[in-house]
C-alpha positions as CSV (number, residue, x, y, z in Angstrom):
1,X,25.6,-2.3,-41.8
2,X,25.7,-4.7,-38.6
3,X,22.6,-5.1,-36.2
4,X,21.2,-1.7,-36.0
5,X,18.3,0.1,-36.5
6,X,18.3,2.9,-39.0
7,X,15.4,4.6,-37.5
8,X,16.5,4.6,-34.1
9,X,20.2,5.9,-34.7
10,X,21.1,10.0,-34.6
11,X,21.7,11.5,-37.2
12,X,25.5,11.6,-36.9
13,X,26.0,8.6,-36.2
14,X,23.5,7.0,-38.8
15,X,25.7,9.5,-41.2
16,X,29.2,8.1,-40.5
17,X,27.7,4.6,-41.2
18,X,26.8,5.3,-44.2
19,X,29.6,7.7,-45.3
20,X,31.8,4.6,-44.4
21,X,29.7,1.8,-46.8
22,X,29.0,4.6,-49.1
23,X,33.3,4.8,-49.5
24,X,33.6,1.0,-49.6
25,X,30.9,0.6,-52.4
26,X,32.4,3.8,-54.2
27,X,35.5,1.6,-54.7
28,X,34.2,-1.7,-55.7
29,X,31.0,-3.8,-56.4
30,X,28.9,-4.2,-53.6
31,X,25.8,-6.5,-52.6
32,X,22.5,-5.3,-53.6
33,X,21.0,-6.2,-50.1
34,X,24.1,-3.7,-48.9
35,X,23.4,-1.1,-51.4
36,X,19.8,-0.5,-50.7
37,X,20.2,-0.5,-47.4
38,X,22.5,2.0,-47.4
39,X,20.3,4.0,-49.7
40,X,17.6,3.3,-46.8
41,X,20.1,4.7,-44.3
42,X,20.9,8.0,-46.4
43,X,17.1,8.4,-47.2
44,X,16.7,8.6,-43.4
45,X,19.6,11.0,-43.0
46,X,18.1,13.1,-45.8
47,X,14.3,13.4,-43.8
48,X,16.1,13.9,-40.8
49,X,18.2,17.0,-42.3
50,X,14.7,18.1,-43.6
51,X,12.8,17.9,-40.5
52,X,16.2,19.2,-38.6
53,X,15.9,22.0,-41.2
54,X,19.5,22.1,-41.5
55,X,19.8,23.9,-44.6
56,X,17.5,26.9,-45.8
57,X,16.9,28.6,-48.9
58,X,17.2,31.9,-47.9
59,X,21.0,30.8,-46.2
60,X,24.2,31.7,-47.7
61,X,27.3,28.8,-46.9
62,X,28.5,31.4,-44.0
63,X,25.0,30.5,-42.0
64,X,25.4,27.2,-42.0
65,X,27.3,25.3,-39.6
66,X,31.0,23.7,-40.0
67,X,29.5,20.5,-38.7
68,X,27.0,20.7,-40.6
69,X,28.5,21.1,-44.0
70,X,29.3,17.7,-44.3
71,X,25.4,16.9,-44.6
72,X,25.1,18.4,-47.6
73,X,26.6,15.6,-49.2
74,X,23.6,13.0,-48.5
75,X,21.9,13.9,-51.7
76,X,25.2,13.3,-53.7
77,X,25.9,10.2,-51.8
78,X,22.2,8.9,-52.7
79,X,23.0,9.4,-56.5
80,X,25.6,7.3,-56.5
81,X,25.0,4.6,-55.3
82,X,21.5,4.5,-57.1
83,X,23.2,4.1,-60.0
84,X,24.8,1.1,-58.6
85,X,21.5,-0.6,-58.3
86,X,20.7,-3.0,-60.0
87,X,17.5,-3.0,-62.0
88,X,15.5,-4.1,-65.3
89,X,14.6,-0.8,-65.8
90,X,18.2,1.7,-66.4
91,X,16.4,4.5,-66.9
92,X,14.6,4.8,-64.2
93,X,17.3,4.2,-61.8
94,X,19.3,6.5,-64.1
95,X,16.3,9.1,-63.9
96,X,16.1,9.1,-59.6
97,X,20.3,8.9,-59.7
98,X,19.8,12.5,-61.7
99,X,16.8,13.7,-59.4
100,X,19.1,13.5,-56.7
101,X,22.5,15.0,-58.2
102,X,20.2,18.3,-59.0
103,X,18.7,18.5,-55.4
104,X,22.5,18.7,-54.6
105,X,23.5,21.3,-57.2
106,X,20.3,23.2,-56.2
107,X,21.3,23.1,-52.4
108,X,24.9,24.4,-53.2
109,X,23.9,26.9,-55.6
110,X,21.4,28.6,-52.8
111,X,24.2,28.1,-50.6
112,X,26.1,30.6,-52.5
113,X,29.0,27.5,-52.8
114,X,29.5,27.3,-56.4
115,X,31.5,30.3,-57.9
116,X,29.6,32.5,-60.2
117,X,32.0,32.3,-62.7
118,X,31.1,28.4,-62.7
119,X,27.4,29.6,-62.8
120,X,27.8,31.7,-65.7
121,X,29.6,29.2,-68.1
122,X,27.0,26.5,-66.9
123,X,24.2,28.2,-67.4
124,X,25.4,29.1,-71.2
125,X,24.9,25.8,-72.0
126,X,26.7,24.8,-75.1
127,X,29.0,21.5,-76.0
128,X,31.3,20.2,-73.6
129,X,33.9,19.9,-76.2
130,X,37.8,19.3,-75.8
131,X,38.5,23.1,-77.0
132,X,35.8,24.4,-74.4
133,X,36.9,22.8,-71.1
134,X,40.8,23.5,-72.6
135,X,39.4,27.1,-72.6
136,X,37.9,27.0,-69.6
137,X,41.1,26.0,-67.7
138,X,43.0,28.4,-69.6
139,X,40.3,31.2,-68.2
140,X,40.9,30.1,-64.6
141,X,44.5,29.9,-64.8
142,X,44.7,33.5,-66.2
143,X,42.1,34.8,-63.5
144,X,45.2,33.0,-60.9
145,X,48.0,34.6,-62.2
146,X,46.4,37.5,-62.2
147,X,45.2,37.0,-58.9
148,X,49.0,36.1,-57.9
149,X,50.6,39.1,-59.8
150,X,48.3,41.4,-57.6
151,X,49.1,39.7,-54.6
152,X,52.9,40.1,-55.3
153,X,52.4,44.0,-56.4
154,X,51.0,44.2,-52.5
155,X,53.8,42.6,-50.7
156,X,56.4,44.6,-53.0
157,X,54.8,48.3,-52.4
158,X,54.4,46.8,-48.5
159,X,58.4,46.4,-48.7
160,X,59.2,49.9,-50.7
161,X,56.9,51.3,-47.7
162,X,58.8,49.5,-45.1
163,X,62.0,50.2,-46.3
164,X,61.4,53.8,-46.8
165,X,60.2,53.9,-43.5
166,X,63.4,52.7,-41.8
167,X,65.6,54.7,-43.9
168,X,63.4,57.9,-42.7
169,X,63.7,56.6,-39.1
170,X,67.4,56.5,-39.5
171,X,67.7,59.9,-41.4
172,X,65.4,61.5,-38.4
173,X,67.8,59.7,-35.8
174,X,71.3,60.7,-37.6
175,X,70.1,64.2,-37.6
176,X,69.0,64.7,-34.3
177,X,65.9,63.4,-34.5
178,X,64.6,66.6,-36.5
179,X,64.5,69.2,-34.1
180,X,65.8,72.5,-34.8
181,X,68.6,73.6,-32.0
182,X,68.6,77.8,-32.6
């Protein structure tokens, strides 16, 4: 991370750091020395989105700032590279890597960012089996052709509309225009 110091960078900046070390190590094996202190560095980004109070629970994703969105990744970006560390103790790590994933599901569900739909079939619980994912995409891509089928009966009737509109503006034109000439 160079020759900086985590506590005196913004919190832009000191996010774009680590967003750039957090790609690198997402690809390959990194350091340890590099790995925690880029967990240092996101930990600092996360207290200064909590004292910056970026993000509230009673906001829905349409409060929050486009330049801001990008933040909520920090918690996400913390989970995985905890589970990079190395340590005696897996489930620990394992344990705080988890902590950190649900702070982020828990942010984008009281965001409103996650589609109920999503909600619904996660909050049912059951086994993530072959047959229920398979069904799953099937659901979706029935819910988009219908979607699309919809869409296409609106541009169609928009057409019929169009063209009966023209045809009545040349009717009305041919025949004078409509007016009666006793």
């Amino acid at each position: 991370m160079g020759e900086w110091k985590i506590e005196d960078m913004p919190l832009p900046a000191l996010f774009e750091e680590a967003s750039k070390i957090h790609s690198m190590a997402s690809g390959s094996s990194v350091d340890q020395d590099v790995l925690r202190k880029e967990i240092h560095a996101l930990r600092r980004c996360d207290e200064m989105i909590s004292k910056l109070g970026l993000f509230s629970s009673n906001e829905t994703k349409d409060d929050v700032s486009i330049a801001n969105l990008k933040y909520l990744l920090v918690p996400f970006y913390i989970a995985e590279l905890i589970e990079k560390v190395s340590e005696e103790d897996r489930r620990k790590v394992l344990k705080i890597s988890q902590d950190h994933l649900k702070e982020f599901i828990s942010i984008c569900e009281a965001l409103e960012l996650v589609p109920e739909e999503e909600l619904e079939a996660s909050r049912q619980g059951g086994p993530d089996t072959f047959a229920t994912r398979r069904a799953k995409k099937i659901a979706r891509f029935k819910r988009q052709r219908a979607a699309d089928a919809k869409l296409q009966e609106i541009k169609e009737k928009k057409e019929r509309r169009q063209r009966s509109l023209g045809a009545a503006a040349v009717f009305t034109s041919r025949s004078g225009g409509g007016r009666c000439t006793r």
